[in-house]
C-alpha positions as CSV (number, residue, x, y, z in Angstrom):
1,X,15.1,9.5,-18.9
2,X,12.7,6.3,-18.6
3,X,9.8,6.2,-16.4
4,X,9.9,4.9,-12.8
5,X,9.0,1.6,-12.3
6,X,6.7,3.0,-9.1
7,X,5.5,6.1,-7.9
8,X,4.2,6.9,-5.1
9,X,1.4,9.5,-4.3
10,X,1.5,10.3,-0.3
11,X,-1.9,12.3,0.9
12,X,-2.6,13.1,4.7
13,X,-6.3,11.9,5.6
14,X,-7.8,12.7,9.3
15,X,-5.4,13.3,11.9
16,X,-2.7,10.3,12.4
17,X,-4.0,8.5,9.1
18,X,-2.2,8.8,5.2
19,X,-2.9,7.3,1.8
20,X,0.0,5.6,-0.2
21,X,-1.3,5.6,-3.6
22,X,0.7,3.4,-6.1
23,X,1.3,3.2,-9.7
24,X,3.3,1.1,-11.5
25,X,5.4,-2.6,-10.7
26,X,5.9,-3.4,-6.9
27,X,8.7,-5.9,-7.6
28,X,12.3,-6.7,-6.0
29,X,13.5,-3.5,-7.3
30,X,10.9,-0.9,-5.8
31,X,9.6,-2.5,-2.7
32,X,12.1,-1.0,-0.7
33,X,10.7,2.2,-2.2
34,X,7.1,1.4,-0.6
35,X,8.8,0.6,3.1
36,X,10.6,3.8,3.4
37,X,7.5,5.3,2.3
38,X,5.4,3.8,5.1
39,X,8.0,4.7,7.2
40,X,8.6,8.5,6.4
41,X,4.9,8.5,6.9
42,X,4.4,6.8,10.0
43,X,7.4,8.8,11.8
44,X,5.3,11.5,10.7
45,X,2.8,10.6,12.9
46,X,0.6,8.8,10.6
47,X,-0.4,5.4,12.0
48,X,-3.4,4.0,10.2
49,X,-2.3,3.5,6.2
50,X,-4.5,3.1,3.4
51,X,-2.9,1.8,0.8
52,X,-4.4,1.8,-2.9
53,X,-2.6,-0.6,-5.1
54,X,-5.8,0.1,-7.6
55,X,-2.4,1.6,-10.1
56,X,-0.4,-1.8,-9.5
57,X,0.5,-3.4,-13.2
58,X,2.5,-6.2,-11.8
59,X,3.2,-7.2,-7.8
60,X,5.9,-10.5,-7.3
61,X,6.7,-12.0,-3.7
62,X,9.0,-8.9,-3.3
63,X,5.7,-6.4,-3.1
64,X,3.7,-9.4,-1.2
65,X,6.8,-9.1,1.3
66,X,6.6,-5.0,1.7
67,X,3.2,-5.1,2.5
68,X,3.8,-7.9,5.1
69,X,7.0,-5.6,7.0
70,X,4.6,-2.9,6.7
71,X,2.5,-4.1,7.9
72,X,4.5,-5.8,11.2
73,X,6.3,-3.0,11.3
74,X,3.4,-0.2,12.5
75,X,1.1,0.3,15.2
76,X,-1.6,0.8,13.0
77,X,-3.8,-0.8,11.1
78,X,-2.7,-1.0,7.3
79,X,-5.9,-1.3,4.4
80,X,-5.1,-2.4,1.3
81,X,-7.7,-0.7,-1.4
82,X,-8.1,-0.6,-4.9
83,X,-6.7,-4.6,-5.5
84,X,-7.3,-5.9,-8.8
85,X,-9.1,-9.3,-8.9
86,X,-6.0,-11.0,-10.1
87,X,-4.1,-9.1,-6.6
88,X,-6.9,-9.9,-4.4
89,X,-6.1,-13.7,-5.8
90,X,-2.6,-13.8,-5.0
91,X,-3.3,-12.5,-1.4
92,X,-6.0,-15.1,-0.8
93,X,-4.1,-17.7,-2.0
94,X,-0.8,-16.9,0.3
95,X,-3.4,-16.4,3.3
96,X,-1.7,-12.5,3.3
97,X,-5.9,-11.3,2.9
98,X,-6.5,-12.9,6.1
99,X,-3.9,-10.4,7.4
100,X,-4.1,-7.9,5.5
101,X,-7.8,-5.8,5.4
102,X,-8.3,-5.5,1.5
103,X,-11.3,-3.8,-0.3
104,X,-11.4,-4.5,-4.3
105,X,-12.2,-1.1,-5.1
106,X,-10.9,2.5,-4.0
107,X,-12.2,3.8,-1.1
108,X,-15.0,6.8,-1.5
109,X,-15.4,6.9,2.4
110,X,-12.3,9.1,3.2
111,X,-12.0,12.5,2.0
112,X,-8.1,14.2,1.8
113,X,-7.4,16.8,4.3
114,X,-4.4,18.4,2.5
């Protein structure tokens, strides 16, 4: 059986906040994988999301556009953490960092709760 193409690691931070860690290719075939993800989570009650694309090998305009629903789609605010430095270039260039909140690294600040 091959791999997955993405996976997704869900953790529950402080109360009404998750991380979505990510590992793999967030392309045309497994962005709708990252939406219903961010959507399982935030019916859950989870409205601040940390995502950490810090696993990411390969991101097309399909993953740009996931991030961009997900990011319309909540209440919250949505942090994009661990971004390569040839990610963080592809959201400046499509104006999606002025949007989006992105850090280059992973975040040390937030500690799981599960």
């Amino acid at each position: 059986m091959p791999a997955p193409l993405l996976t997704i690691e869900v953790s529950r931070l402080a109360a009404g906040r998750a991380r979505l860690r990510l590992a793999g290719e967030l392309d045309y075939d497994t962005a709708p994988e990252l939406v219903e993800a961010a959507e399982v989570v935030r019916r859950d009650g989870c409205a601040e999301l940390e995502i950490d694309l810090g696993g990411i090998t390969l991101c097309d305009s399909s993953g740009l556009s996931a991030l961009v629903v997900i990011h319309r789609n909540g209440t919250g605010p949505v942090r994009l953490t661990g971004t390569s430095g040839q990610l963080q270039q592809l959201l400046d260039r499509t104006g999606l960092a002025e949007v989006l909140t992105t850090h280059h690294t992973r975040t040390t600040a937030t500690t799981d709760t599960a």
